[in-house]
Kinemage of the C-alpha trace (Angstrom):
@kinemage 1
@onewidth
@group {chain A} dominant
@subgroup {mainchain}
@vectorlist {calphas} color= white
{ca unk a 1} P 27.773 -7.074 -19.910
{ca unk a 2} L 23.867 -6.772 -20.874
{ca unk a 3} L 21.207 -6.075 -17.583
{ca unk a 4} L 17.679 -6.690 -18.026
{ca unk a 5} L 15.226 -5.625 -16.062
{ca unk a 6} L 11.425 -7.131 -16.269
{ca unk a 7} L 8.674 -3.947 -15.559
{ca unk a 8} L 9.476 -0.452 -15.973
{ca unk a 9} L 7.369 0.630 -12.684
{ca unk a 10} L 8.840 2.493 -9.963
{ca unk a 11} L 11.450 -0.209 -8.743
{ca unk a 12} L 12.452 -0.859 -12.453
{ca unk a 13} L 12.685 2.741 -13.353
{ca unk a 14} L 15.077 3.298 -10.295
{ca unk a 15} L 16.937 -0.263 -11.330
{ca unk a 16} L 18.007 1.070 -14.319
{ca unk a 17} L 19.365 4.503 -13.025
{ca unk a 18} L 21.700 2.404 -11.292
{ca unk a 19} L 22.768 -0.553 -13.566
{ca unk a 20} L 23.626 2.269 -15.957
{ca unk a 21} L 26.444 3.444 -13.548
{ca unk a 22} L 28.425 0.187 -14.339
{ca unk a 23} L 27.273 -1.145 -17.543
{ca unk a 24} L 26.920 0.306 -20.757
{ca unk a 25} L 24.042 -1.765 -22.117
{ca unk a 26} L 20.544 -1.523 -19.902
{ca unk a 27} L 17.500 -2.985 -21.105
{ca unk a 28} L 13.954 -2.621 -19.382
{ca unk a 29} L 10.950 -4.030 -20.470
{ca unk a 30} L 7.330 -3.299 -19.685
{ca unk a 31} L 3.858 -3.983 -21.047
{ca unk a 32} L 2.426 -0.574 -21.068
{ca unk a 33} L 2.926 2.371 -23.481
{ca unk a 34} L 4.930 4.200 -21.243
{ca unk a 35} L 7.248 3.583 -18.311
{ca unk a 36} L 6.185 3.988 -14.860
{ca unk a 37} L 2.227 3.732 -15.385
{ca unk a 38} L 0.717 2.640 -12.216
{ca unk a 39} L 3.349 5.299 -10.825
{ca unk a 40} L 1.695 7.754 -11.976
{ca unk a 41} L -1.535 6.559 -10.418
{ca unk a 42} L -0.238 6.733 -7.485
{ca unk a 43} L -1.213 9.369 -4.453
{ca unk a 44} L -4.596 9.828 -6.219
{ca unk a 45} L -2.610 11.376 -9.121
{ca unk a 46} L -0.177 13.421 -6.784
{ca unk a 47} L 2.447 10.769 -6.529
{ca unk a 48} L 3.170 10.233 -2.362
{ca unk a 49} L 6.854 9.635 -3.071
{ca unk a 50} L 7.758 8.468 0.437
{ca unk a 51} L 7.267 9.353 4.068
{ca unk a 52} L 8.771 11.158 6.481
{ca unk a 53} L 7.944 8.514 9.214
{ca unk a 54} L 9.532 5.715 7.155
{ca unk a 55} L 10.768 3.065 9.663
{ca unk a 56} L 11.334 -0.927 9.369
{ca unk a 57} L 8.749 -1.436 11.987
{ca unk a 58} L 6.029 -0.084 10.023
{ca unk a 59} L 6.302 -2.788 6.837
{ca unk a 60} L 4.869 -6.185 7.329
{ca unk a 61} L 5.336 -9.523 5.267
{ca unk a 62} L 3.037 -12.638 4.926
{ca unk a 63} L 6.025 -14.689 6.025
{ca unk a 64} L 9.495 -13.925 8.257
{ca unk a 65} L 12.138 -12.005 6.721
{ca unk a 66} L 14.877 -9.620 6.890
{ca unk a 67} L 14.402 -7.541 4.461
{ca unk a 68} L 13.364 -4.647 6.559
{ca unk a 69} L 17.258 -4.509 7.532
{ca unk a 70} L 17.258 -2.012 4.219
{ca unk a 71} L 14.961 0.642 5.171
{ca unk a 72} L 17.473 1.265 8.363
{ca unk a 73} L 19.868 2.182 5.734
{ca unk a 74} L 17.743 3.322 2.892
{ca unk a 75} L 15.065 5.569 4.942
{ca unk a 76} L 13.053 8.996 3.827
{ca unk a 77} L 16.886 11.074 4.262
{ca unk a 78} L 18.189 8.614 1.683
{ca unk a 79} L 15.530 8.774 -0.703
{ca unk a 80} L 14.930 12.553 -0.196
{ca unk a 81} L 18.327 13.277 -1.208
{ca unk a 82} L 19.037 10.409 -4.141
{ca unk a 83} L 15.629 12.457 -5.715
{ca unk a 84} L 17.126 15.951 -5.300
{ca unk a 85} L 20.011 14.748 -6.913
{ca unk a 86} L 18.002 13.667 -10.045
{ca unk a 87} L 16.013 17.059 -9.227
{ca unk a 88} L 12.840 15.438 -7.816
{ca unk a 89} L 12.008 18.275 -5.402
{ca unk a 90} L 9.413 17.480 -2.843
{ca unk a 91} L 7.298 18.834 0.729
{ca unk a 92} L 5.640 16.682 3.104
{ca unk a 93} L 2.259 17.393 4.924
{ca unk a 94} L 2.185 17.618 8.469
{ca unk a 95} L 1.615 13.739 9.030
{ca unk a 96} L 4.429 13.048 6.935
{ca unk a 97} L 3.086 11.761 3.267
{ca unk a 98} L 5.583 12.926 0.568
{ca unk a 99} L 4.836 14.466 -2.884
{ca unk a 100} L 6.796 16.154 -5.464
{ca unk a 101} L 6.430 19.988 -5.767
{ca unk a 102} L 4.140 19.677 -9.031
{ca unk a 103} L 1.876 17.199 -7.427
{ca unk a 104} L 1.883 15.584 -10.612
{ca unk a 105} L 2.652 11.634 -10.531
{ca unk a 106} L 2.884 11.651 -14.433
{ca unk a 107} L 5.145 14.135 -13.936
{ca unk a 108} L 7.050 12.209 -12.620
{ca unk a 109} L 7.077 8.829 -14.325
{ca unk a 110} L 7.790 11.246 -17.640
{ca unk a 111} L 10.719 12.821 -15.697
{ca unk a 112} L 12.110 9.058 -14.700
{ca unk a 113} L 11.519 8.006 -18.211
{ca unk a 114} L 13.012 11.293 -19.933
{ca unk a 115} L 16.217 10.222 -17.648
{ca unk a 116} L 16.807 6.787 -18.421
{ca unk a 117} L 16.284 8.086 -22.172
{ca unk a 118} L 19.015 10.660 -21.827
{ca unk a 119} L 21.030 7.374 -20.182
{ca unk a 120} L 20.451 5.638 -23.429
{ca unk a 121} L 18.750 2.886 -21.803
{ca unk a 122} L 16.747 0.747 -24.064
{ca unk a 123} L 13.367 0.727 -23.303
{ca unk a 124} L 11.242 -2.335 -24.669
{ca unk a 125} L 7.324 -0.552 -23.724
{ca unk a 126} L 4.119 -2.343 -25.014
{ca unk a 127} L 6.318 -5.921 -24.686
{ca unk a 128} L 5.003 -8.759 -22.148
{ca unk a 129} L 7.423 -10.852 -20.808
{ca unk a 130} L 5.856 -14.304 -21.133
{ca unk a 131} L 9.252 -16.332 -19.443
{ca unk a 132} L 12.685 -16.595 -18.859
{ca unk a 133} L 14.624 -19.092 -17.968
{ca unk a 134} L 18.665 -19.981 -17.120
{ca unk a 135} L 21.242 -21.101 -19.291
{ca unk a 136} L 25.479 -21.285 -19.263
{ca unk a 137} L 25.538 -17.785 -21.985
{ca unk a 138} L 22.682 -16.220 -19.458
{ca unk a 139} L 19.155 -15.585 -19.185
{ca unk a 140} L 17.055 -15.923 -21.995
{ca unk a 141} L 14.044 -13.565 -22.161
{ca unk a 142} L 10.892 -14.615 -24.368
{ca unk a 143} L 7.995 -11.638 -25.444
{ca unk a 144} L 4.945 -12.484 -25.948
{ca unk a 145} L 5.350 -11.889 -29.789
{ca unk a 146} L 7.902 -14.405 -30.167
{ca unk a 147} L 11.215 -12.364 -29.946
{ca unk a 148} L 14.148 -13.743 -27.689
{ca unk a 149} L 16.636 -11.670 -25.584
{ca unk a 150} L 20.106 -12.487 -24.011
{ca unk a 151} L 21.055 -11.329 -20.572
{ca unk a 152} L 23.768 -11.855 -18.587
{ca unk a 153} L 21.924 -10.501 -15.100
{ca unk a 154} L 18.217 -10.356 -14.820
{ca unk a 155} L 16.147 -7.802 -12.290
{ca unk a 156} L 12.729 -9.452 -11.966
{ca unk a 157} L 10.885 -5.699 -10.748
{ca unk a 158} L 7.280 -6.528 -12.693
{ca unk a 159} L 4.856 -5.862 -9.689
{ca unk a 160} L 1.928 -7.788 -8.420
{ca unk a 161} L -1.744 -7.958 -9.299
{ca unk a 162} L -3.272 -4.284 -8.129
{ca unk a 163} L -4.382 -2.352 -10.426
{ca unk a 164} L -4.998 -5.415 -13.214
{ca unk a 165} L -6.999 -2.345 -15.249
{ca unk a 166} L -3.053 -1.002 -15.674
{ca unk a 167} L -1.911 -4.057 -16.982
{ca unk a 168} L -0.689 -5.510 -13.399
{ca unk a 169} L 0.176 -8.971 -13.310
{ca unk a 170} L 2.169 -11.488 -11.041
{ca unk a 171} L 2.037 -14.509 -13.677
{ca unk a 172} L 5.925 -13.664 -15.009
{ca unk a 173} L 6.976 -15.084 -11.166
{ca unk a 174} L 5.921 -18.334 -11.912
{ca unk a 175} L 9.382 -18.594 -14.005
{ca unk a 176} L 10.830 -18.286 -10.701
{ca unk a 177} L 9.675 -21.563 -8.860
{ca unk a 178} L 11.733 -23.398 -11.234
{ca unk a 179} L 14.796 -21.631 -9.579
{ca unk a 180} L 13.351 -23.444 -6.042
{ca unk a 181} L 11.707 -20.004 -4.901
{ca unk a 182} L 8.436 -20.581 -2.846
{ca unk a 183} L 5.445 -18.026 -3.996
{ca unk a 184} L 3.469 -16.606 -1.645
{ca unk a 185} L -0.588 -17.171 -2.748
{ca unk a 186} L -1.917 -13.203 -4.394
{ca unk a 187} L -4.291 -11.595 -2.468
{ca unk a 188} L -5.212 -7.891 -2.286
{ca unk a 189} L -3.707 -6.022 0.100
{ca unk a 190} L -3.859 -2.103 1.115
{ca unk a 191} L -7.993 -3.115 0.272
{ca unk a 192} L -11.416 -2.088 1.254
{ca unk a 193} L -13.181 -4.493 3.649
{ca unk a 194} L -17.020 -5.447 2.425
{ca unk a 195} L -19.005 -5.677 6.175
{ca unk a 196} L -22.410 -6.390 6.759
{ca unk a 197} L -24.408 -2.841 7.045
{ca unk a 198} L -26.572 -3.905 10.243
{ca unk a 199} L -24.955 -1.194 12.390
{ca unk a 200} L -24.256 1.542 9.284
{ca unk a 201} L -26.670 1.046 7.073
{ca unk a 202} L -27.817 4.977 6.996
{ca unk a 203} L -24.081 6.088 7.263
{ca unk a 204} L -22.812 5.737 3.517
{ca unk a 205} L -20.777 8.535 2.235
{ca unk a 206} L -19.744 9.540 5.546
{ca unk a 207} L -15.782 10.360 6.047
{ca unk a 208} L -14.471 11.183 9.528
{ca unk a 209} L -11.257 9.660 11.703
{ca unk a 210} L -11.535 6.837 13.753
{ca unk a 211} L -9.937 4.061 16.240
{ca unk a 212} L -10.449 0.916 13.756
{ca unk a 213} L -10.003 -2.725 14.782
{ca unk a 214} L -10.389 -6.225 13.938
{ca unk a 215} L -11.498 -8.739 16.135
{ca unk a 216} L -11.667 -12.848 15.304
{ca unk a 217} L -14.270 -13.737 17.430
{ca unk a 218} L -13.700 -11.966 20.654
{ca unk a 219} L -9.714 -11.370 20.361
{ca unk a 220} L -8.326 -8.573 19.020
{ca unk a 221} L -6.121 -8.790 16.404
{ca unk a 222} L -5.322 -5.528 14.725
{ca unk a 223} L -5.679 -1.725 15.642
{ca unk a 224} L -5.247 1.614 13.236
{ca unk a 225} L -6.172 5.146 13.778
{ca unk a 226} L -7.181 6.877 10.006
{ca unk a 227} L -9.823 8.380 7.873
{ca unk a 228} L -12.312 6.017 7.257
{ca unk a 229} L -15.451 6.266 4.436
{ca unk a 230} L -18.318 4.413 4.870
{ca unk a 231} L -20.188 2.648 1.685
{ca unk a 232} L -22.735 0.639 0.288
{ca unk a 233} L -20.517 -2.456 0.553
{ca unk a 234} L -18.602 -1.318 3.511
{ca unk a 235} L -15.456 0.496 4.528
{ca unk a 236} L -12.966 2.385 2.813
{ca unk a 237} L -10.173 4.680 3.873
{ca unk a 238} L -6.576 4.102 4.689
{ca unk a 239} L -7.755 3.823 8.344
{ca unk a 240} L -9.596 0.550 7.625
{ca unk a 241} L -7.171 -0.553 4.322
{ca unk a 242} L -4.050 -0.621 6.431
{ca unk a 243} L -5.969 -3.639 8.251
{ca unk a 244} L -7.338 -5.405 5.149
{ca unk a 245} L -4.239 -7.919 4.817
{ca unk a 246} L -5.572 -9.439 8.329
{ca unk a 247} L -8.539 -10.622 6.365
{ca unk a 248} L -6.934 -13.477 4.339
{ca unk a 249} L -5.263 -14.832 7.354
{ca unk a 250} L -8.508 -15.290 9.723
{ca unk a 251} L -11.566 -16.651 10.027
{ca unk a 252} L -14.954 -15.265 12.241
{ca unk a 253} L -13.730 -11.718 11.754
{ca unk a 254} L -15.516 -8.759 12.555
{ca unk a 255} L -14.799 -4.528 12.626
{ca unk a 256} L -15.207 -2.165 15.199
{ca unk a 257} L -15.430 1.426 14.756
{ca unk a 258} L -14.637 3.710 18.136
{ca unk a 259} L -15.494 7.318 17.666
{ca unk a 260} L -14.292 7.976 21.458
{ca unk a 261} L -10.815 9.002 20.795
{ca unk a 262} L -12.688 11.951 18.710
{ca unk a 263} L -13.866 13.654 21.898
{ca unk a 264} L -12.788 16.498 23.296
{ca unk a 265} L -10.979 15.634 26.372
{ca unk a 266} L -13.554 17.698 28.877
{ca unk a 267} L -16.659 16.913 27.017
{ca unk a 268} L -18.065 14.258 28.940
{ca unk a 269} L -17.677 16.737 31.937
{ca unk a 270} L -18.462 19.619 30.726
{ca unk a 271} L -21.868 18.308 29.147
{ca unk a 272} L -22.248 16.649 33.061
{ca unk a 273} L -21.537 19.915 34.288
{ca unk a 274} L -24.223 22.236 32.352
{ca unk a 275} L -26.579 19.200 31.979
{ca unk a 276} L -29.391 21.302 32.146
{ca unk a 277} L -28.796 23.363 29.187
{ca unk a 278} L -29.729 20.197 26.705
{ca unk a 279} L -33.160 19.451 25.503
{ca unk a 280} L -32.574 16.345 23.400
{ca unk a 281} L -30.535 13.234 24.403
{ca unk a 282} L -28.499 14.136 20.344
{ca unk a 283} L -27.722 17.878 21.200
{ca unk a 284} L -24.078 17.550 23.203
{ca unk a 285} L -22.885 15.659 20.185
{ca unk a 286} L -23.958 18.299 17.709
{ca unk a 287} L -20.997 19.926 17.618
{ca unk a 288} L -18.660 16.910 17.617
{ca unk a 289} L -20.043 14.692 14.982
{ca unk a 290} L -21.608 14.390 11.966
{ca unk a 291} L -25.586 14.350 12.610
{ca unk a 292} L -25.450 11.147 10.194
{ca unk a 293} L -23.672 9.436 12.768
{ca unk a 294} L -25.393 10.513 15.822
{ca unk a 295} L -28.723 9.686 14.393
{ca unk a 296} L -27.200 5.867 13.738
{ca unk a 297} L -25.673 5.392 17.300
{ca unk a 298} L -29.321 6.590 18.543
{ca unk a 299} L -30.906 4.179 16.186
{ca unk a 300} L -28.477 0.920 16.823
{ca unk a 301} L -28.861 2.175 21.205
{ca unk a 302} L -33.008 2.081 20.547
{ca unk a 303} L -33.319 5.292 20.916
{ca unk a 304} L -35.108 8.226 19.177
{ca unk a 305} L -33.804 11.460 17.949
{ca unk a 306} L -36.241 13.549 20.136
{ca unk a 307} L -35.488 11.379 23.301
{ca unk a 308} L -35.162 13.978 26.179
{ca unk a 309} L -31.720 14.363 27.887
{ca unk a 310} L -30.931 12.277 31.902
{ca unk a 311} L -27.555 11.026 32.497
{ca unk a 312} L -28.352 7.945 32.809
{ca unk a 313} L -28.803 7.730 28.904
{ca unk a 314} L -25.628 9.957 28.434
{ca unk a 315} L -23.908 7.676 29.921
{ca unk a 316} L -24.695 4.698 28.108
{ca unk a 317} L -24.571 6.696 24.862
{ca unk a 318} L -20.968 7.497 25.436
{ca unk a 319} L -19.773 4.131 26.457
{ca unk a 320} L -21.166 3.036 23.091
{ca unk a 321} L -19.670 5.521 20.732
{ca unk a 322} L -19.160 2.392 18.105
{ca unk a 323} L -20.337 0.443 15.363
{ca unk a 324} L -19.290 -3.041 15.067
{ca unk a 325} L -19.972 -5.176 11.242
{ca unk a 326} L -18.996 -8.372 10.557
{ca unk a 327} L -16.444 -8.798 7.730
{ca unk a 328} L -17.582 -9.959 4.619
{ca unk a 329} L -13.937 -9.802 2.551
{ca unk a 330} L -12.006 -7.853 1.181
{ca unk a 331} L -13.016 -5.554 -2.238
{ca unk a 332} L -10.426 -7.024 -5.341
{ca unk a 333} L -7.232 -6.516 -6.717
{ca unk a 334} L -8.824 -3.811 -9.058
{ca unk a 335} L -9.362 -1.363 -5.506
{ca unk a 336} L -6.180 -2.885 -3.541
{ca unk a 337} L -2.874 -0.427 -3.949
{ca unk a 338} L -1.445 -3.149 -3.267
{ca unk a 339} L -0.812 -7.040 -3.284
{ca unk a 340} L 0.483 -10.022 -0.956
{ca unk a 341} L 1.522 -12.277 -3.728
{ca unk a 342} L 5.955 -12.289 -3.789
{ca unk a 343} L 8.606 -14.393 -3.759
{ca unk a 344} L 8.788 -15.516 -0.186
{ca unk a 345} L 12.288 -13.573 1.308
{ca unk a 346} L 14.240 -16.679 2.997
{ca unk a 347} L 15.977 -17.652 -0.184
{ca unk a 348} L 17.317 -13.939 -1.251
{ca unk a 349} L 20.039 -11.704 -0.045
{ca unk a 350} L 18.728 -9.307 2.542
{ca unk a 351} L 22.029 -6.781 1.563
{ca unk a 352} L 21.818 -7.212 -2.531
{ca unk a 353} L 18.438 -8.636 -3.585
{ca unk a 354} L 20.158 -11.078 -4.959
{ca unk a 355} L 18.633 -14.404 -5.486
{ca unk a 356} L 20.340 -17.410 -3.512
{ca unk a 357} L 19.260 -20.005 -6.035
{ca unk a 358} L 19.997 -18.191 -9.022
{ca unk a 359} L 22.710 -16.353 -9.135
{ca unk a 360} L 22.671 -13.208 -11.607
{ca unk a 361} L 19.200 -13.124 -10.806
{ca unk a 362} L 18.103 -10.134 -8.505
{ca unk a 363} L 14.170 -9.035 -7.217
{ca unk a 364} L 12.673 -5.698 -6.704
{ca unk a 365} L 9.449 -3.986 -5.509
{ca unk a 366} L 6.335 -5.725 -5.013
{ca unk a 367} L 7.427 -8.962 -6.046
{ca unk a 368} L 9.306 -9.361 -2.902
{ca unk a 369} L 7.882 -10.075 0.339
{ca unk a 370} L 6.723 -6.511 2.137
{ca unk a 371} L 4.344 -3.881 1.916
{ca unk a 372} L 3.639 -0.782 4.292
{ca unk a 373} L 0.830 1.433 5.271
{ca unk a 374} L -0.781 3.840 3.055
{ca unk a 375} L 0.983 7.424 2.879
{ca unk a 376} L 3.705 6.595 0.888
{ca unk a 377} L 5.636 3.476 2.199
{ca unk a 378} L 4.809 1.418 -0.407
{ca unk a 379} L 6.421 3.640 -3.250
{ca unk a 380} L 8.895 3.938 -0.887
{ca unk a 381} L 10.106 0.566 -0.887
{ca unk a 382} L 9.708 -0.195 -4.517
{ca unk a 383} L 12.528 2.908 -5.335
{ca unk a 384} L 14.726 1.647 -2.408
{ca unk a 385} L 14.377 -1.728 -3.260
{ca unk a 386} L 15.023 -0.761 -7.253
{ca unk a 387} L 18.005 1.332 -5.937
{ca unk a 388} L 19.575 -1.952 -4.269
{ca unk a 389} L 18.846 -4.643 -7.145
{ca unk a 390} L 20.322 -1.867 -9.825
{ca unk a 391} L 23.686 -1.936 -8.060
{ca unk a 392} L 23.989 -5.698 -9.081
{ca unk a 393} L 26.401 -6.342 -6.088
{ca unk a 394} L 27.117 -10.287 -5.712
């Protein structure tokens, strides 16, 4: 029996590990020179393998699904171990993010492609898979250059459209509506937002952590804590990009970001309390925050850096320790990590990845319908989901 599996990223790469354990004759197939190329991208070049926090409750999907039901089964002790047992060795910081011990993500995608090459699996690299479509002898596979290949199961595990400057694409999927499968519209998500600068206009190239969330109109719709950067267009940061996907789904939007979760928890009475030791209305908040920052809020509150130090304007300055910028959109699919554009879930096996329509046919990755936080989820559910599809279970 033949298995061919469409993009050699981190889902395919994993795919093929384990359709090699039953069948002899593996194929994978992927545009780039080599195997695993946005993978070793990934982690700003350090490769965040996973999390330790992985949990079903942190993933979301542009429609309802049930596909979460893996990660209970397939979380960071899974993964952790399946890599030591290839001899991907990792550590994880103290918030949890994941990376191998050489910090190298091309490291690693040579390491996963050294593997399947000792596996004999036969890798098809610098070939675009234009179609495919169904027939009684199997699936039938057409390049862009013309050539033809026979299948009898298919993994579909060719990514979405992040990162288009590494050859990402989502246009192969459209050989899956034909099958019945509903598409879910592309758009970038794991993004920066673009704002308006009214409130932040002097802050660019600032970095600190912050309370971010997203309001349509005067509801609030989404909350993270992170590291945010301010820019010329806006914000950036995995503190505002875990929110970005809320962007294509509303209208009216606008950003808030609290810095009053970054106090000490006795400032506000200590600087009360020895009130008389502060010449300018700026000087308790020297030491907390970046003078950048402190100089806006004073600026946005009409007031002036030398502006003498009362309570009364303590007070107010404290109960305003935000900026709030109307959202603009979100940056493209060239700055996302990732993308919302998959196969929507309802019509594939939440135990095999299996395709209900099509059977033979199996999806990993991020053509399927859910993405995670940054810090490693993402990465994590493109091996998991690889792992699943390459065991070809019906």
């Amino acid at each position: 029996m033949k298995i061919g599996i469409i993009g050699g990223g981190p889902a395919g790469l994993l795919a093929a590990i384990e359709a090699r354990k039953k069948y002899s004759e593996v194929y994978i197939f992927d545009k780039n020179e080599f195997l695993g190329r946005k993978l070793s991208a990934t982690g700003a070049g350090r490769c965040n393998l996973t999390n330790v926090n992985v949990a079903p409750e942190k993933y979301r999907s542009m429609s309802a699904n049930s596909l979460g039901k893996l990660i209970e089964t397939h979380g960071y002790n899974f993964l952790n171990t399946y890599f030591r047992q290839l001899g991907i060795y990792s550590y994880h910081t103290d918030d949890g993010w994941v990376y191998p011990y050489s910090n190298s993500a091309k490291n690693i995608s040579t390491f996963l492609e050294n593997y399947l090459a000792k596996l004999n699996v036969k890798m098809h690299k610098n070939t675009s898979i234009i179609n495919f479509h169904k027939a009684v002898d199997g699936f039938h596979l057409f390049t862009e250059t013309g050539q033809t290949f026979l299948f009898d199961k298919l993994i579909l595990s060719s990514g979405g459209r992040a990162y288009p400057q590494l050859n990402a694409s989502d246009e192969i999927l459209q050989s899956v509506r034909k099958f019945g499968h509903e598409i879910i519209p592309a758009f970038p998500a794991l993004a920066p937002i673009k704002t308006s600068k009214n409130e932040t206009k002097s802050l660019n190239g600032v970095r600190l952590d912050a309370t971010v969330k997203i309001f349509q109109d005067k509801n609030q719709i989404g909350e993270e804590f992170g590291n945010i950067i301010f820019t010329e267009w806006g914000l950036n940061g995995p503190g505002v990009m875990n929110l970005s996907h809320f962007v294509r789904n509303y209208h009216n939007l606008s950003i808030e970001i609290d810095l009053s979760n970054g106090l000490p928890d006795d400032f506000i009475d200590n600087t009360i309390h020895h009130k008389d030791n502060f010449l300018h209305l700026s000087t308790p908040l020297l030491p907390i925050m970046n003078k950048k920052i402190i100089d806006q809020l004073l600026v946005n509150l009409k007031y002036k850096s030398v502006s003498t130090f009362n309570l009364h304007d303590f007070n107010h300055l404290v109960r305003n320790l935000k900026f709030r910028e109307i959202i603009l959109g979100t940056r493209d699919f060239e700055f996302a990590q990732t993308s919302t554009g998959a196969i929507e879930s309802s019509k594939i096996n939440p135990q095999t990845l299996e395709s209900c329509l099509c059977p033979g046919l199996y999806f990993a990755g991020e053509v399927l319908d859910m993405f995670g936080p940054c810090g490693g989820y993402n990465l994590h559910w493109a091996f998991i989901s690889g792992i699943v599809a390459g065991q070809l279970e019906s």
